[in-house]
GUPA-69343 format. One record per residue (C-alpha): residue in three letters; y negated, x negated, z. Coordinates in steps of 0.25 Angstrom, whole numbers, padded with zeros to 4 digits, always signed. Each point is the difference from the previous one (the first is absolute). Layout:
! residues N
ALAYXZ;...
! end
This chain:
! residues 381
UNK+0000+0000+0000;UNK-0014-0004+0000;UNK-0002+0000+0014;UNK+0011-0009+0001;UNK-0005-0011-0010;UNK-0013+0001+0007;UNK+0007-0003+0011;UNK+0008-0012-0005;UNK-0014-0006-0008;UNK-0006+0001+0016;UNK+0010-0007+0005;UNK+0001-0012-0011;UNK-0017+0000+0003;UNK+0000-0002+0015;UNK+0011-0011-0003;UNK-0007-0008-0010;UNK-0014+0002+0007;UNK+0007-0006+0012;UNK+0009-0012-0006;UNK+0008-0009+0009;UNK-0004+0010+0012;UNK+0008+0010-0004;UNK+0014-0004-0001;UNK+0010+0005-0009;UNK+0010+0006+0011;UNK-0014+0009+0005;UNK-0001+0005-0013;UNK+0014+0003-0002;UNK+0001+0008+0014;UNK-0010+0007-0005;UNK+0008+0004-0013;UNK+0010+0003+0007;UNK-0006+0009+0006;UNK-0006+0007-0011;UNK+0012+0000-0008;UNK+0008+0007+0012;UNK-0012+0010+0001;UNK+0000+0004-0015;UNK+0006+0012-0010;UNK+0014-0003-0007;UNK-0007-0002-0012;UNK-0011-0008+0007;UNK+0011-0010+0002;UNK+0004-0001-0015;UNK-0013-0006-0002;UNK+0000-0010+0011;UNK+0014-0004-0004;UNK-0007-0002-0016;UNK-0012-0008+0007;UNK+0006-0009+0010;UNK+0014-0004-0008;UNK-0010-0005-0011;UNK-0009-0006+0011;UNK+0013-0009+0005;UNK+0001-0005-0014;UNK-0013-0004+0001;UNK-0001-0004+0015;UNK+0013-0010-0003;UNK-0007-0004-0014;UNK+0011-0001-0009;UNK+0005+0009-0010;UNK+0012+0002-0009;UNK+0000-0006-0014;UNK+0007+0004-0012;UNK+0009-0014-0002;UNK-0005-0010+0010;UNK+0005+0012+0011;UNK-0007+0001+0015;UNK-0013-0011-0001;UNK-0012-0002+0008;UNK-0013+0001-0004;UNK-0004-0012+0005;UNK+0010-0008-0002;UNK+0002-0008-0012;UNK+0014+0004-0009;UNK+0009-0013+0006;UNK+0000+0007+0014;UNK+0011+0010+0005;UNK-0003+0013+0006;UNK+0004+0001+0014;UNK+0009+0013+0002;UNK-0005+0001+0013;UNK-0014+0004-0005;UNK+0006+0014-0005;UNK+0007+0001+0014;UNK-0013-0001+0007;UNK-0008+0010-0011;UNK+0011+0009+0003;UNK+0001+0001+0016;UNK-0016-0001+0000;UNK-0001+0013-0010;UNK+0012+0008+0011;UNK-0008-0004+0012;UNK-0014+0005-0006;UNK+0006+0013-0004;UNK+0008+0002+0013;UNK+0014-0002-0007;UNK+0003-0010+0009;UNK-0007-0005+0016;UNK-0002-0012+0004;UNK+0004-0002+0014;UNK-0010+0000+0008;UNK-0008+0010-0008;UNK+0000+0011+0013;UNK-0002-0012+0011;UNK-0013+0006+0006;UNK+0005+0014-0002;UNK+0010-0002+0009;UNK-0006-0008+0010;UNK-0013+0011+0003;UNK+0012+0010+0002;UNK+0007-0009+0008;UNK-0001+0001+0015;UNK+0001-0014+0006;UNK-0007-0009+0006;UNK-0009-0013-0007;UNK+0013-0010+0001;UNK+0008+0010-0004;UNK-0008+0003-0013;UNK+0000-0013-0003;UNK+0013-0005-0001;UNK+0004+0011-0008;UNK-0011-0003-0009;UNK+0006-0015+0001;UNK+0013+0006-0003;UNK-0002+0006-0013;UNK-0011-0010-0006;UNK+0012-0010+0004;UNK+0011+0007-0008;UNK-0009+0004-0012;UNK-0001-0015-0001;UNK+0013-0001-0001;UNK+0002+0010-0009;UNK-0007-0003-0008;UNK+0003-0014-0002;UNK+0015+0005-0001;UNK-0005+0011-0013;UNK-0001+0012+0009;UNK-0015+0004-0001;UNK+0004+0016+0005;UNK+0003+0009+0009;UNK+0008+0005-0009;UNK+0007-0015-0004;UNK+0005+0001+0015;UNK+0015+0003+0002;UNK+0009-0002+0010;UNK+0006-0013-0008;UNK-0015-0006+0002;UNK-0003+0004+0014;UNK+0014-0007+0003;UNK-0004-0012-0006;UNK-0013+0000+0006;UNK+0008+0001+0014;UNK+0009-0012-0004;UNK-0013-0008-0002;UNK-0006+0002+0012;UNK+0011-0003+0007;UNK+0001-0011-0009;UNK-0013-0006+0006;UNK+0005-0004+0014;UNK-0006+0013+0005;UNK+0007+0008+0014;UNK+0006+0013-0004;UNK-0009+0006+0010;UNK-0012-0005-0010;UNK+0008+0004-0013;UNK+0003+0014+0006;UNK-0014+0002+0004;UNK-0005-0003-0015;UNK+0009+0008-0005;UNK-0004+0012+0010;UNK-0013+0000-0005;UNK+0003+0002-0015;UNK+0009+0010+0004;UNK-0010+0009+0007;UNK-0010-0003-0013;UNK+0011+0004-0008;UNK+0003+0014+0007;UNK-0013+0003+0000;UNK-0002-0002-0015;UNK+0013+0011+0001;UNK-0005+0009+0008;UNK-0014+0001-0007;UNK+0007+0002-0014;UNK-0005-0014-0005;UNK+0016-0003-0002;UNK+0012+0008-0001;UNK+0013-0008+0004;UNK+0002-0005+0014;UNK-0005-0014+0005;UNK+0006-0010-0005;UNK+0000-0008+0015;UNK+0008+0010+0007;UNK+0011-0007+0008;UNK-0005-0014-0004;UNK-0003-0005+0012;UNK+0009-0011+0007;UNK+0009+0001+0010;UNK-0007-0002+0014;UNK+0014-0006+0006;UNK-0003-0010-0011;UNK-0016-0004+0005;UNK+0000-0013+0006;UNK-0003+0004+0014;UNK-0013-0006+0006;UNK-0002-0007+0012;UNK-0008-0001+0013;UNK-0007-0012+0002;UNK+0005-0010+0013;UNK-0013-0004+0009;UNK+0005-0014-0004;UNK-0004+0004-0014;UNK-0013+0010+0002;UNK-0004-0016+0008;UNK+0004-0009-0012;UNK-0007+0009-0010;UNK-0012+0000+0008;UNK-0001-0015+0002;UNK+0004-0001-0015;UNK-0012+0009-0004;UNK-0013-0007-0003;UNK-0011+0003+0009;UNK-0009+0013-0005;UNK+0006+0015-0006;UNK+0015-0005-0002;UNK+0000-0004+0015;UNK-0008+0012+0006;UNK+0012+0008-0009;UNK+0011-0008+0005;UNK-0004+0003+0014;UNK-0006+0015-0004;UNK+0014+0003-0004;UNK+0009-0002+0012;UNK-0010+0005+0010;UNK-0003+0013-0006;UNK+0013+0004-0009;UNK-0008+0006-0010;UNK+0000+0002-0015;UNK-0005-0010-0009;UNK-0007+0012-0007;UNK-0006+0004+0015;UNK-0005-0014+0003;UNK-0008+0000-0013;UNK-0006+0012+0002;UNK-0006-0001+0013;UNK-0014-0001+0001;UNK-0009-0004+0009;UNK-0003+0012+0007;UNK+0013+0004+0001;UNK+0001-0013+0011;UNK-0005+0007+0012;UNK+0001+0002+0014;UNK+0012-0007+0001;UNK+0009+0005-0011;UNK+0002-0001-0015;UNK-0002+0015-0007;UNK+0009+0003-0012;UNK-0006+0012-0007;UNK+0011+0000-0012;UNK+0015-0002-0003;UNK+0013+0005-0005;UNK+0000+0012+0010;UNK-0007+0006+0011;UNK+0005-0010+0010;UNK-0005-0012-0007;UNK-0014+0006+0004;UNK+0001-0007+0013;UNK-0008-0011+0011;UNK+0006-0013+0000;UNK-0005-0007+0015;UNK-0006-0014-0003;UNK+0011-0009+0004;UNK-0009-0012+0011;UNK+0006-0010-0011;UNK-0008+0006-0010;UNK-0014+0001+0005;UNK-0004-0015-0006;UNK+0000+0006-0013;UNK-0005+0014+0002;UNK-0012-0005+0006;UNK-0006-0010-0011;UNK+0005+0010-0010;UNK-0007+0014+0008;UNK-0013-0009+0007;UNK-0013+0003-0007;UNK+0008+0009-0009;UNK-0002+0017+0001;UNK-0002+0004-0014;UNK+0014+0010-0002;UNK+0003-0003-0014;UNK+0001-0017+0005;UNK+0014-0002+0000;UNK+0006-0007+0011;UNK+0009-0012-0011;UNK-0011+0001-0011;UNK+0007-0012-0007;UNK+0012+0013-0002;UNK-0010+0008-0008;UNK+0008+0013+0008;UNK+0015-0003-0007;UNK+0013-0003+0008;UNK+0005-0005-0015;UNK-0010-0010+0002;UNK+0003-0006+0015;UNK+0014+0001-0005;UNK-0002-0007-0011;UNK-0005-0013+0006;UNK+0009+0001+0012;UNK+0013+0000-0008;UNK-0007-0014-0004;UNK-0002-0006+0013;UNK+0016+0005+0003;UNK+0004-0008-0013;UNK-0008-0012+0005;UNK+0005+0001+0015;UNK+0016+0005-0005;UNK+0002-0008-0011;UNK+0014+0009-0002;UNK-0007+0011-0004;UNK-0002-0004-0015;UNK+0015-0005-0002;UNK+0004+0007-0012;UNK+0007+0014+0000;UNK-0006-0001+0016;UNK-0005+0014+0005;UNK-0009-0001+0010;UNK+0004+0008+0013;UNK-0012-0004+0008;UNK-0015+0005-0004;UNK-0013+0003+0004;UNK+0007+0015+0005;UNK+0010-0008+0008;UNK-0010+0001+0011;UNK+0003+0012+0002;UNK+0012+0000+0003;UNK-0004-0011+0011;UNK-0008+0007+0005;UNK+0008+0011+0004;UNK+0013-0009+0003;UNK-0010-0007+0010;UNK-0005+0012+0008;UNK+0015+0007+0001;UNK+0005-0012+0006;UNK-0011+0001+0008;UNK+0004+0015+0005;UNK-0011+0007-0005;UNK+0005+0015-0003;UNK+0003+0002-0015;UNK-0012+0012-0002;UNK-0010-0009+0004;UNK+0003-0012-0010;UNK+0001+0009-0010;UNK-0013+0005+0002;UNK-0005-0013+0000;UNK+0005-0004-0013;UNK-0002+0014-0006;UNK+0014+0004-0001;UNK+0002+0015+0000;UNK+0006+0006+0011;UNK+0015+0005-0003;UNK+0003+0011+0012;UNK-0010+0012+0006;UNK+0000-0008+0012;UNK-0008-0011-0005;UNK-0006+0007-0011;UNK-0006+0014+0000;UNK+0001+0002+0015;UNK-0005-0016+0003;UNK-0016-0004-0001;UNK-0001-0013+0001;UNK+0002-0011+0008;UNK-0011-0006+0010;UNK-0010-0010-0002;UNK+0009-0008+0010;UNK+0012+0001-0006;UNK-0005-0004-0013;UNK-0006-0010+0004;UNK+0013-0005+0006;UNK+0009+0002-0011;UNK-0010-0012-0008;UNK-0002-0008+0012;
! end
């Protein structure tokens, strides 16, 4: 129709008048869109228009004896086959025949209920996989069968990674998946359904001895990789909690955690005595909220895990034998931290409310309210 060439002539407009500023995969969104929006008949046209654009777009065309050539390229060199394929996938994609992986990616996430670390290991999870798709051929959803999701799971497995790590990956693609199901966007179940590893199988992760938490330490050059090494043992909490904290979430002798994985993670940590040399030069002259209490962390626990898996390899020189899988991380504090306070007899309720365990019973859950400063404080201590 008129209205529609109008419409294409716009578009070709705005994207010359804007040049390298307006990328090619903008302006193909954006005709996707269009063509998903138009007639039947509206759709012959764009198929007329954009399979001759390809031609164009790919330079080259089909002569009568030499066969496929290039217009810039002199009669001596080949035509790649390749060049037809890329014509071909970028003309399905633009008209919605085919979808590239992460085309509903921030659809899904603003539907999704989850908190910030959430959201962005999913979105880590999919731009992870379209790279490996697509370096493997798959550009599409609709490329993605079971065959390919299995052999994506062989190659993370392939990488050293825990099955606990893998399975989580593979959660995630799952729930994108579904969700594509449920909101009609695809039409076959997800392709990630009982793909995920056997858990007798993870390698099992260890506590750290007080021998060790004490080696680490002295290991640890003096600065953020020392504070952490001694952060970690004498508060038990995540690595994605201790990024997070903020300055004046450092008061009145506690730590406030205002987010996690559930309810119970929003919690108070006491500050342990051991601790208070490095909460005080980080806090002192310091109130503005947003100030974070590790700055150099930028708010990331991928980030404090990141170097501290470094300064493990250097102190544990074991750890990087190859095929090795490291049963001892940054999380291992954890469970330190709670071997430590059972062998000291503190009741069960109360260490799990210090490490932002949720309560298992009514007992110590709905009909419980906390435990007392005191108590707390005695638990860390």
């Amino acid at each position: 129709s008129d209205l529609l060439k109008a419409r294409i002539l716009r578009d070709q407009l705005v994207a010359e008048m804007n040049g390298e500023a307006f990328e090619y995969s903008q302006r193909d969104a954006r005709r996707r869109e269009l063509y998903l929006e138009s007639s039947p008949e509206e759709r012959e046209l764009l198929d007329d228009l954009w399979s001759t654009e390809a031609e164009t777009r790919w330079n080259r065309y089909r002569g009568p004896e030499r066969g496929p050539t290039d217009h810039h390229r002199s009669p001596d060199e080949r035509w790649s086959p390749k060049e037809d394929q890329e014509a071909v996938e970028w003309f399905e994609t633009i008209t919605g025949r085919t979808v590239p992986i992460e085309e509903y990616l921030d659809r899904w996430l603003s539907e999704s209920d989850v908190v910030a670390t959430t959201a962005a290991a999913r979105r880590a999870a999919v731009d992870r996989f379209a790279t490996w798709a697509t370096q493997s051929g798959a550009k599409s959803i609709e490329a993605v069968d079971r065959r390919l999701a299995g052999r994506y799971v062989s190659h993370l497995m392939a990488t050293g990674a825990a099955n606990k790590t893998v399975n989580s990956h593979i959660g995630h693609l799952n729930v994108y998946w579904d969700w594509m199901l449920r909101r009609g966007i695809i039409e076959t179940v997800s392709p990630w359904s009982k793909q995920q590893l056997s858990n007798k199988a993870s390698q099992e992760r260890l506590a750290w001895t007080p021998e060790e938490c004490r080696l680490i330490v002295q290991e640890a050059p003096e600065g953020l990789l020392r504070d952490l090494a001694t952060f970690g043992p004498l508060t038990g909490m995540r690595a994605s909690e201790i990024a997070a904290l903020g300055v004046s979430d450092v008061r009145d002798g506690f730590f406030f955690i205002h987010s996690g994985k559930t309810a119970s993670a929003r919690r108070r940590v006491p500050i342990s005595s051991g601790l208070l040399e490095i909460t005080e030069p980080r806090t002192s002259g310091r109130t503005t909220g947003d100030r974070l209490l590790f700055p150099e962390l930028r708010g990331l626990g991928k980030n404090l895990t990141k170097r501290f898996t470094r300064l493990l390899d250097r102190t544990f020189p074991e750890r990087r034998a190859p095929g090795a899988q490291a049963q001892k991380t940054f999380h291992s504090y954890r469970h330190f931290a709670n071997t430590e306070m059972l062998r000291a007899g503190h009741p069960e309720y109360i260490i799990k409310q210090t490490l932002g365990h949720k309560p298992t019973d009514m007992t110590t859950g709905t009909h419980y309210h906390g435990a007392t400063e005191d108590q707390l404080r005695a638990a860390i201590e």
